[in-house]
PDB file of N, CA, C and O in Angstrom, chain B, residues numbered from 101:
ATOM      1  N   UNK B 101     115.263 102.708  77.054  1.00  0.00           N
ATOM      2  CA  UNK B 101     114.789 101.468  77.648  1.00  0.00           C
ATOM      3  C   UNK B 101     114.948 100.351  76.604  1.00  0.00           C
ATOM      4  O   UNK B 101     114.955 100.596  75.397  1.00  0.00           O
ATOM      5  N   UNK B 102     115.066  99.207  77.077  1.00  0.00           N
ATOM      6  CA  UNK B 102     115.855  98.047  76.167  1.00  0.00           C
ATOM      7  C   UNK B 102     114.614  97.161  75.810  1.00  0.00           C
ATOM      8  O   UNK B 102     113.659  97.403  76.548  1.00  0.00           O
ATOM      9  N   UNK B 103     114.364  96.111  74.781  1.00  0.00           N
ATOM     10  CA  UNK B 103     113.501  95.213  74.719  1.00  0.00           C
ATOM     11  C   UNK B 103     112.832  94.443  75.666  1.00  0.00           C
ATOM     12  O   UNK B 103     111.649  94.146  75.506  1.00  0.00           O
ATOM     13  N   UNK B 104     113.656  93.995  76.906  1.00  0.00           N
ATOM     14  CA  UNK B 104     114.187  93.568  77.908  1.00  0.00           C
ATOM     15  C   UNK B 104     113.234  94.185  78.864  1.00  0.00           C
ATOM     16  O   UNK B 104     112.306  93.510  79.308  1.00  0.00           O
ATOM     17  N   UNK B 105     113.415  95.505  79.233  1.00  0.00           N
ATOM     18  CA  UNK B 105     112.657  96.558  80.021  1.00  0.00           C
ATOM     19  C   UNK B 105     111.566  96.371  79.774  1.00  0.00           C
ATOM     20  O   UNK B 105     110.772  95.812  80.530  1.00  0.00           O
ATOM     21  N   UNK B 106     111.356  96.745  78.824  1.00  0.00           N
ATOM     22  CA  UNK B 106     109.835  96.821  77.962  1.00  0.00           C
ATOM     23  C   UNK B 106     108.753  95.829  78.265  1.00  0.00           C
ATOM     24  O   UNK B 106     107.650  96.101  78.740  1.00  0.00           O
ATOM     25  N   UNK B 107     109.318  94.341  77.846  1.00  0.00           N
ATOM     26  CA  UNK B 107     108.725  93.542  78.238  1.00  0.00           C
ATOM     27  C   UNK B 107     108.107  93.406  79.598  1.00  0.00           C
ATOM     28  O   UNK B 107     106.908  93.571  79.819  1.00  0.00           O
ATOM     29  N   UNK B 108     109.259  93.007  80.736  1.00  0.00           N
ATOM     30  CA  UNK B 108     108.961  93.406  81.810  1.00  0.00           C
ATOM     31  C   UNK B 108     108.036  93.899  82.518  1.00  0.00           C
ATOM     32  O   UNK B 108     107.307  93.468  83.412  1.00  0.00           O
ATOM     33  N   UNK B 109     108.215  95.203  81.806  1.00  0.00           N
ATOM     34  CA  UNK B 109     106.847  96.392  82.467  1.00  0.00           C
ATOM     35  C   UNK B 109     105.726  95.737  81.825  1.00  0.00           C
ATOM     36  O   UNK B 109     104.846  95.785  82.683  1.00  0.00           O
ATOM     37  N   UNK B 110     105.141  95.011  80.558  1.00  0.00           N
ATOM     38  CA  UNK B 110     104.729  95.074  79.691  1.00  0.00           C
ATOM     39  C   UNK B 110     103.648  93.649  80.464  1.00  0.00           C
ATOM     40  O   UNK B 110     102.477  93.408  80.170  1.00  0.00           O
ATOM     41  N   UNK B 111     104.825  92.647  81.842  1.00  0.00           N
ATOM     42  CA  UNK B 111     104.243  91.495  82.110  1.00  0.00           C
ATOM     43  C   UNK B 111     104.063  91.996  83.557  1.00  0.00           C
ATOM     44  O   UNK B 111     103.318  91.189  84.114  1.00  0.00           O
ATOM     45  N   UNK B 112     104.411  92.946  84.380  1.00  0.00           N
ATOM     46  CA  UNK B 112     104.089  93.523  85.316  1.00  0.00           C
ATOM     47  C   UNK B 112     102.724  94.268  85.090  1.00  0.00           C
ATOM     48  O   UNK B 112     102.048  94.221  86.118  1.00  0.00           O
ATOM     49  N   UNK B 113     102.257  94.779  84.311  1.00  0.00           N
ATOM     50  CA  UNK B 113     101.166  95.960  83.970  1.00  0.00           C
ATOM     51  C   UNK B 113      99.830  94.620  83.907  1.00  0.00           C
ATOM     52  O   UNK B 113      98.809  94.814  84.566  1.00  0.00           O
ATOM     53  N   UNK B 114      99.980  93.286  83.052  1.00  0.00           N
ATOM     54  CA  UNK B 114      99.450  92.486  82.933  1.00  0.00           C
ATOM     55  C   UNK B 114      99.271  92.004  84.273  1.00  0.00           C
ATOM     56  O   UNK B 114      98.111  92.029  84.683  1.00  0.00           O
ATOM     57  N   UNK B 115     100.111  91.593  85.006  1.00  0.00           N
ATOM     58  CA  UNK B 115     100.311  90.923  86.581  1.00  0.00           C
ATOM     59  C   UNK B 115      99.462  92.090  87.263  1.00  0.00           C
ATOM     60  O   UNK B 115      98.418  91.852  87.871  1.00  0.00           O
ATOM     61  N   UNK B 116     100.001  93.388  87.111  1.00  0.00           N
ATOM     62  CA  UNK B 116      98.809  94.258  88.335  1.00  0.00           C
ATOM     63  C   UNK B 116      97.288  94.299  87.913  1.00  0.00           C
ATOM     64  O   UNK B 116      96.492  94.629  88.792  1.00  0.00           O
ATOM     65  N   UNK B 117      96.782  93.981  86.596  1.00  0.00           N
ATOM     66  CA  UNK B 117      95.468  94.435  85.991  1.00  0.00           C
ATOM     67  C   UNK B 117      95.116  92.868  86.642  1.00  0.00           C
ATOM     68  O   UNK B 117      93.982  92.890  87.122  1.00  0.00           O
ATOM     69  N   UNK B 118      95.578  91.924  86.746  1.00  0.00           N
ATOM     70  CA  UNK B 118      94.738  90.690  87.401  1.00  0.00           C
ATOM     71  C   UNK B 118      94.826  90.337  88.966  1.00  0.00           C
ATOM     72  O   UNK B 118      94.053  89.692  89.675  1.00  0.00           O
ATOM     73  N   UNK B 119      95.905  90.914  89.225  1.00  0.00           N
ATOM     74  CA  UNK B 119      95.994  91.187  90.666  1.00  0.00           C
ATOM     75  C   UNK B 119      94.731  92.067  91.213  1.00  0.00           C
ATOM     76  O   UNK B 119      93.783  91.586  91.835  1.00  0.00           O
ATOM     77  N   UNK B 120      94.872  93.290  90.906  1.00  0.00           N
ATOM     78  CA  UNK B 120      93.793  93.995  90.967  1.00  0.00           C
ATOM     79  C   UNK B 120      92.072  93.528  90.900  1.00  0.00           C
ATOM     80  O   UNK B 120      91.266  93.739  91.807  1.00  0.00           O
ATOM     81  N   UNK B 121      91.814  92.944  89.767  1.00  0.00           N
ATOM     82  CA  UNK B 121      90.469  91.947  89.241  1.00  0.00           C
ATOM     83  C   UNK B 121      90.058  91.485  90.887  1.00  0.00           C
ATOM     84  O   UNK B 121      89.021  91.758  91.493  1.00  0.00           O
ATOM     85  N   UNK B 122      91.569  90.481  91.497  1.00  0.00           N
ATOM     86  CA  UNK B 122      91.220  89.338  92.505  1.00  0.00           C
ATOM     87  C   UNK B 122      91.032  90.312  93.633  1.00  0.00           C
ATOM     88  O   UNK B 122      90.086  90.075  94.384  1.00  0.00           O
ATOM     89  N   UNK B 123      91.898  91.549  93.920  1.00  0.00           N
ATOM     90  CA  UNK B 123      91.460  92.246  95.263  1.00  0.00           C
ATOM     91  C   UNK B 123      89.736  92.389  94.996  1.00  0.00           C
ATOM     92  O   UNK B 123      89.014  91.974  95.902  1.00  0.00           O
ATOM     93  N   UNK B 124      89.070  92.990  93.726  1.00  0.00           N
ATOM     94  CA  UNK B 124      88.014  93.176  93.522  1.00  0.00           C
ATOM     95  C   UNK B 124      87.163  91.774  94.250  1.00  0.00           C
ATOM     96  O   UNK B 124      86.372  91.894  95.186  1.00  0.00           O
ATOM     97  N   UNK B 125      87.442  90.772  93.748  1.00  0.00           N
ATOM     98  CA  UNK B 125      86.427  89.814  94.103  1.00  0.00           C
ATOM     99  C   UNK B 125      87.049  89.322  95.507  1.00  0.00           C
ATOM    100  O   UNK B 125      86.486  88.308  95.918  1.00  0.00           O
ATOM    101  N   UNK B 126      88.230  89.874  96.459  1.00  0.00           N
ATOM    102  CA  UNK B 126      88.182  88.814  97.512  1.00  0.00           C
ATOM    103  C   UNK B 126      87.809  90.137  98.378  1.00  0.00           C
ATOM    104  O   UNK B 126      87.959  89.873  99.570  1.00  0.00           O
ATOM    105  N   UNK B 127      87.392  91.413  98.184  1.00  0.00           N
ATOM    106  CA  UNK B 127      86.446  92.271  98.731  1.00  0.00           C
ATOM    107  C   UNK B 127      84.733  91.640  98.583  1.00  0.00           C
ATOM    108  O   UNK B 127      83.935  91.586  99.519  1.00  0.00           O
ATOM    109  N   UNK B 128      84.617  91.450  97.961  1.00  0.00           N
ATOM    110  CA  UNK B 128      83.805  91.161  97.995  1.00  0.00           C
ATOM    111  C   UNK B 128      82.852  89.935  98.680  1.00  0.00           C
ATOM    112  O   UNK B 128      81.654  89.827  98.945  1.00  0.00           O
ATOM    113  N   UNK B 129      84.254  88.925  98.843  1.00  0.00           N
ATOM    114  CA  UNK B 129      84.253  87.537  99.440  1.00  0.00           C
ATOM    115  C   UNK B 129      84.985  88.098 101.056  1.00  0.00           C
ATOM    116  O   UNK B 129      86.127  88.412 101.389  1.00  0.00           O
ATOM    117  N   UNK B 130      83.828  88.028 101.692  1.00  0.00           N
ATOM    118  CA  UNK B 130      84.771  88.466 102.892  1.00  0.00           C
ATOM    119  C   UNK B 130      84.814  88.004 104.174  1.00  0.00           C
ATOM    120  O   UNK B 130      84.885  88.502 105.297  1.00  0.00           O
ATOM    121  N   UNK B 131      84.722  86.389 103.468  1.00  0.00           N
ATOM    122  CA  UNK B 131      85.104  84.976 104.285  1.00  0.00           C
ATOM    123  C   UNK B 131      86.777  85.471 104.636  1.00  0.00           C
ATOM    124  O   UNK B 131      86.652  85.727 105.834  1.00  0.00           O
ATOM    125  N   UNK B 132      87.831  85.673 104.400  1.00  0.00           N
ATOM    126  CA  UNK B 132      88.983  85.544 104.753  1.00  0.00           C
ATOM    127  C   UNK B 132      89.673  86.918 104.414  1.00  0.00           C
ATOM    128  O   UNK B 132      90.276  87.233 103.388  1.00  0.00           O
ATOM    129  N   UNK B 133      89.411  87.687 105.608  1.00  0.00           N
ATOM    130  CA  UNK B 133      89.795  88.614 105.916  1.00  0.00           C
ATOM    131  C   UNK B 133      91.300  89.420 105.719  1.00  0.00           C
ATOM    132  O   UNK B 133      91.488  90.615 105.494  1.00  0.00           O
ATOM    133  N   UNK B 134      92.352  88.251 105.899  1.00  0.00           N
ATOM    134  CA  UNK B 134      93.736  88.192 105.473  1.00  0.00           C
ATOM    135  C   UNK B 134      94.369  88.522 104.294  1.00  0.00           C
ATOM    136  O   UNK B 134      95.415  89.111 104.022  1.00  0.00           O
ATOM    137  N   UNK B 135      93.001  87.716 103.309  1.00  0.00           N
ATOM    138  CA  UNK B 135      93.457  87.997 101.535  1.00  0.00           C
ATOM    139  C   UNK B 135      93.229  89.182 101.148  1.00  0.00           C
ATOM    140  O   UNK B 135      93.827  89.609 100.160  1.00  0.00           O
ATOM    141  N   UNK B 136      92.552  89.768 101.660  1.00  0.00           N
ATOM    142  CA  UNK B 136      92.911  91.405 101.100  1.00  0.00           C
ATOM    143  C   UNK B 136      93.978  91.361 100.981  1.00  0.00           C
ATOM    144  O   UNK B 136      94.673  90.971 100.043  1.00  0.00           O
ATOM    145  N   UNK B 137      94.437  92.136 102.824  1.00  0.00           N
ATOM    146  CA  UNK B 137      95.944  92.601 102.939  1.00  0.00           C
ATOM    147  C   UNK B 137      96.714  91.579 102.291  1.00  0.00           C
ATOM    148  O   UNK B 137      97.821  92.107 102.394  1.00  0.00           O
ATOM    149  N   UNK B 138      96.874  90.748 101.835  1.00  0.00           N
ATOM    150  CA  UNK B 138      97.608  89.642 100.873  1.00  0.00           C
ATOM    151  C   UNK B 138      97.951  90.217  99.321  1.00  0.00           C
ATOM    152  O   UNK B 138      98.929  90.504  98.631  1.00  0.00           O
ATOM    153  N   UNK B 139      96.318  90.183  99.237  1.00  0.00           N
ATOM    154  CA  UNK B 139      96.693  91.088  97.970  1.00  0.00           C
ATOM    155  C   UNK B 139      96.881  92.518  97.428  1.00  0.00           C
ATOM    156  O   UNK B 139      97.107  92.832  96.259  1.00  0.00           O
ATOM    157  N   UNK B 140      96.709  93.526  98.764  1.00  0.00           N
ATOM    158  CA  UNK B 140      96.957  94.675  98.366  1.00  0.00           C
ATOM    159  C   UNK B 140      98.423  94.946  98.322  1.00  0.00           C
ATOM    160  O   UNK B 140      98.802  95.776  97.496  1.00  0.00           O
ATOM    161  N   UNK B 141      99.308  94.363  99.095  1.00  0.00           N
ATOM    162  CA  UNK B 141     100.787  93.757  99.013  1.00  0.00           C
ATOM    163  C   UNK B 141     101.301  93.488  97.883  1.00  0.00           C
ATOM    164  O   UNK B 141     102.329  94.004  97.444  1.00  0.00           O
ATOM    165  N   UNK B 142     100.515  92.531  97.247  1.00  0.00           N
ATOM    166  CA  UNK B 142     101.129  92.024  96.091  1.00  0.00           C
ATOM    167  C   UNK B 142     101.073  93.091  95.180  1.00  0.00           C
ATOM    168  O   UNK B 142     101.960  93.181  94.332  1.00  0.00           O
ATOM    169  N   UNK B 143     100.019  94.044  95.235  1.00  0.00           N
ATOM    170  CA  UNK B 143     100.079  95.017  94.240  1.00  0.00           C
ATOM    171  C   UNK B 143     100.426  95.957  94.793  1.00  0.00           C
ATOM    172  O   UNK B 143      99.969  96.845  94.073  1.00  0.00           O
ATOM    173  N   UNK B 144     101.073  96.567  95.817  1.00  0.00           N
ATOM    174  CA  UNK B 144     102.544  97.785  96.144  1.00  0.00           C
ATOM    175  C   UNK B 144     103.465  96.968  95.368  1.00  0.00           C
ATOM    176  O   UNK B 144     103.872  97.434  94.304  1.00  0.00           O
ATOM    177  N   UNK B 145     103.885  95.717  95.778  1.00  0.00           N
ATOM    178  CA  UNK B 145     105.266  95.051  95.170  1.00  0.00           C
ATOM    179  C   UNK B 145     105.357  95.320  93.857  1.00  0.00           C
ATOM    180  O   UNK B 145     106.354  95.817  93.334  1.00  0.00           O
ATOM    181  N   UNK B 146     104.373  95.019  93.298  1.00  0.00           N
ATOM    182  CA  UNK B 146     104.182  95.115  91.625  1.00  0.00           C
ATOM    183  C   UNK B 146     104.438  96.498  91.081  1.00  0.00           C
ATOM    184  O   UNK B 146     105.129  96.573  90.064  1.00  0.00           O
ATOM    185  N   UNK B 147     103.833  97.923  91.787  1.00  0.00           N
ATOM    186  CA  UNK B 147     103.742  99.140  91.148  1.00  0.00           C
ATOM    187  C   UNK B 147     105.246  99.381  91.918  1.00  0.00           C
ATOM    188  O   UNK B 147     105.676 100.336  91.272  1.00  0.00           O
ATOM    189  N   UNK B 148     106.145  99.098  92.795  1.00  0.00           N
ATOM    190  CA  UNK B 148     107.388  99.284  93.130  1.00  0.00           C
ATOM    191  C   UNK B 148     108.426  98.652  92.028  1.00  0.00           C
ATOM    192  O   UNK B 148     109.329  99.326  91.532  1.00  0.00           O
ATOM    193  N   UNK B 149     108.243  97.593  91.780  1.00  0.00           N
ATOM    194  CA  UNK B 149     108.686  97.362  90.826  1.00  0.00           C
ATOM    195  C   UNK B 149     108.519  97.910  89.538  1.00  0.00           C
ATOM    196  O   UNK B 149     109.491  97.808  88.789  1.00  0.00           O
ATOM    197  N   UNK B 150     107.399  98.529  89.064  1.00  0.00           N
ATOM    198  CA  UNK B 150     107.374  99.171  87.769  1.00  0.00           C
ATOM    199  C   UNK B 150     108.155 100.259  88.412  1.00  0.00           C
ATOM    200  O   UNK B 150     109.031 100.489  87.579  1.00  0.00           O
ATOM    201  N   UNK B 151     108.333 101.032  89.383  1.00  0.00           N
ATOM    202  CA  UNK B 151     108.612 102.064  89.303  1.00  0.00           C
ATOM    203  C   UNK B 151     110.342 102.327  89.597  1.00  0.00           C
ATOM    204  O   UNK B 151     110.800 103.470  89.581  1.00  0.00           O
ATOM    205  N   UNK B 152     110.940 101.488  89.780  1.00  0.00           N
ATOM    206  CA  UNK B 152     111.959 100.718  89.887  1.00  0.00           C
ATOM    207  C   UNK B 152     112.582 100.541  88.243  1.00  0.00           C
ATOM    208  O   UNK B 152     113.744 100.787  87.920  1.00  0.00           O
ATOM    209  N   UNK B 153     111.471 100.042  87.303  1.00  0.00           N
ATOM    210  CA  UNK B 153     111.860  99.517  86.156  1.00  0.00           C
ATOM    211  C   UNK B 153     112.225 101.051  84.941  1.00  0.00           C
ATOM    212  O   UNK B 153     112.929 101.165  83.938  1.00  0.00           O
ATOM    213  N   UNK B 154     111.233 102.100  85.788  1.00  0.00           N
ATOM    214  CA  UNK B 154     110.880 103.270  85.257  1.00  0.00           C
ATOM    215  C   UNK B 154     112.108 103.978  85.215  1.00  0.00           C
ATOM    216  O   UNK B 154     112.453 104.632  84.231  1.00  0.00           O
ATOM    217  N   UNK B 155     112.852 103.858  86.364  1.00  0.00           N
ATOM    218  CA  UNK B 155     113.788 104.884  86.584  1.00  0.00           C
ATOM    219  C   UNK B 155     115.433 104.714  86.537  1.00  0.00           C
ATOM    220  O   UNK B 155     116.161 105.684  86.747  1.00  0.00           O
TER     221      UNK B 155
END
């Protein structure tokens, strides 16, 4: 895996740990029902992409 790669995964892993944080609090906020599924999306896309980056 290249410097390149590395990084990547390195700003993806960062992107899912705050992605994640916001599903936490818009569960919790459950004025707008939509942003879940909004954001549980965003974080398949994200772990597809690491896993994508993986292989």
């Amino acid at each position: 895996m290249d410097k390149k790669t590395k990084k990547k995964l390195e700003i993806l892993r960062q992107r899912l740990e705050k992605t994640q944080k916001l599903l936490v609090a818009a569960r919790q906020q459950t004025d707008e029902a939509d942003e879940v599924e909004k954001i549980e999306q965003q974080i398949a896309d994200i772990k597809m992409e690491v896993s994508k980056l993986k292989s």
